[in-house]
C-alpha positions as CSV (number, residue, x, y, z in Angstrom):
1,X,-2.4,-7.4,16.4
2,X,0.8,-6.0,17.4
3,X,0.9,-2.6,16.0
4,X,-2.0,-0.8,16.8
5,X,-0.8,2.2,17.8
6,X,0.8,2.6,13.6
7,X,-2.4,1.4,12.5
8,X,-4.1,4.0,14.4
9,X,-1.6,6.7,13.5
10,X,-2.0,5.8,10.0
11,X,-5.9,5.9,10.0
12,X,-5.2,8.9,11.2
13,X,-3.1,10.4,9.2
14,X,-5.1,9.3,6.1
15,X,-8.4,10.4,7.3
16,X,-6.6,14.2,8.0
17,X,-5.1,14.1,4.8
18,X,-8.2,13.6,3.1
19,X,-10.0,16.0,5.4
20,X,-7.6,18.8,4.9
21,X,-7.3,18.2,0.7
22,X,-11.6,18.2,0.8
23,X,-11.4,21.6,2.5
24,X,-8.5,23.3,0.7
25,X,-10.7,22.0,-2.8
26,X,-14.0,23.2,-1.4
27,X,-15.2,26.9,-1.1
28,X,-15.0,26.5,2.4
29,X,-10.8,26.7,1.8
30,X,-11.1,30.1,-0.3
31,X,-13.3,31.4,3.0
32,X,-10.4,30.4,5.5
33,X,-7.5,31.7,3.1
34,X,-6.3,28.0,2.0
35,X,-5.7,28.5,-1.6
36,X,-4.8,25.1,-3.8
37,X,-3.0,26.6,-7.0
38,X,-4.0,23.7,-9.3
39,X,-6.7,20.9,-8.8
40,X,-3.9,18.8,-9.8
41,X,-2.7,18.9,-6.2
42,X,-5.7,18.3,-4.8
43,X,-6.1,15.2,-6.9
44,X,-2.6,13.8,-5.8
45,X,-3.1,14.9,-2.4
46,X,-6.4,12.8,-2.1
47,X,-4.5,9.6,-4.0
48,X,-1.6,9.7,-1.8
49,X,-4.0,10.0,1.7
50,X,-6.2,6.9,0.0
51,X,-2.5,5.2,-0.5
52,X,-1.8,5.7,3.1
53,X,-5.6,4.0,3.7
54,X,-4.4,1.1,1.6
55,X,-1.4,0.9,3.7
56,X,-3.2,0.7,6.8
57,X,-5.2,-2.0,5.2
58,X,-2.1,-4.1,4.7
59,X,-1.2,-3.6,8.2
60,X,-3.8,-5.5,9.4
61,X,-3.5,-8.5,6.8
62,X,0.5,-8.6,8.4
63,X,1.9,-7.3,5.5
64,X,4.1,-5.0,7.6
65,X,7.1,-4.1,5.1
66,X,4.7,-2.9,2.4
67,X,2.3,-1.5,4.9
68,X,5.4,0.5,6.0
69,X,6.7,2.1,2.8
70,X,3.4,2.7,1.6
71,X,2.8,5.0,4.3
72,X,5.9,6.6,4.1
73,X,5.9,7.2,0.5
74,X,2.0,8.7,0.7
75,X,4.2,11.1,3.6
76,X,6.5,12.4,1.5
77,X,4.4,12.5,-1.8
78,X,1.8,14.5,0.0
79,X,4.1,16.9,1.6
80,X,5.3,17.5,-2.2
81,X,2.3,17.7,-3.4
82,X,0.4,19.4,-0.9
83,X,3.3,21.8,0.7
84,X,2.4,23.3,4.3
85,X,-1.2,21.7,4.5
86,X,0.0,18.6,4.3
87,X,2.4,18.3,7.5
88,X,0.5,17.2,10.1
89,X,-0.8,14.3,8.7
90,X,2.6,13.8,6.7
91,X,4.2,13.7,10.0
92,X,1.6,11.1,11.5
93,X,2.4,8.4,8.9
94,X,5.7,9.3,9.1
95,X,5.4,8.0,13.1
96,X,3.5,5.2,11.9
97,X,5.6,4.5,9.0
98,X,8.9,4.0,11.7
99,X,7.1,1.9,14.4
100,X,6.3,-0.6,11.8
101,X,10.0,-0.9,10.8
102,X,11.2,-0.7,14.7
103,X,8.7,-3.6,15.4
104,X,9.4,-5.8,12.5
105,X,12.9,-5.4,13.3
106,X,12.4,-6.8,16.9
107,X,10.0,-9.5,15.7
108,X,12.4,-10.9,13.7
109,X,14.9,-11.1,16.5
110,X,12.5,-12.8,18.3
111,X,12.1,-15.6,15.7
112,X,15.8,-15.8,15.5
């Protein structure tokens, strides 16, 4: 498998995503001061980390382009969704979202 390192990133990403929506939902995330102002949020936060799953799935069956914007597009719909608490994992999938794209790119030079 070529891109590890995005599939890893993406794992990643997703698993924090979820992580981070669990404990802002939970009383756990009142006790640390993370307040989610609608369960709505949490909702789309968790559906946009489980997208970012399904996109690392894809990676590994070489579906690289959707693989790629799914991730991206769980990113930015979970930074919307999620605001602040959302970033770090945003920004991981982001990463992983871009290394897909530079790779493909440079694997189909290499065909050509």
């Amino acid at each position: 498998m070529r891109l590890k390192r995005a599939f890893y990133l993406g794992v990643t990403g997703g698993f924090l995503g979820l992580i981070i929506v669990i404990v802002t939902m939970s009383p756990i995330g009142n006790l640390i001061d993370m307040k989610l102002y609608s369960h709505a949020m949490g909702i789309s936060g968790i559906l946009f980390s489980i997208i970012a799953l399904f996109g690392c799935f894809l990676l590994k069956r070489q579906k690289e382009l959707t693989a790629c914007f799914l991730m991206l597009i769980s990113a930015v719909g979970g930074i919307v969704s999620m605001s602040l608490y959302y970033v770090i994992p945003a920004f991981l999938l982001i990463i992983a979202g871009i290394l897909t794209i530079i790779n493909q790119s440079e694997h189909a030079q290499e065909i050509e």
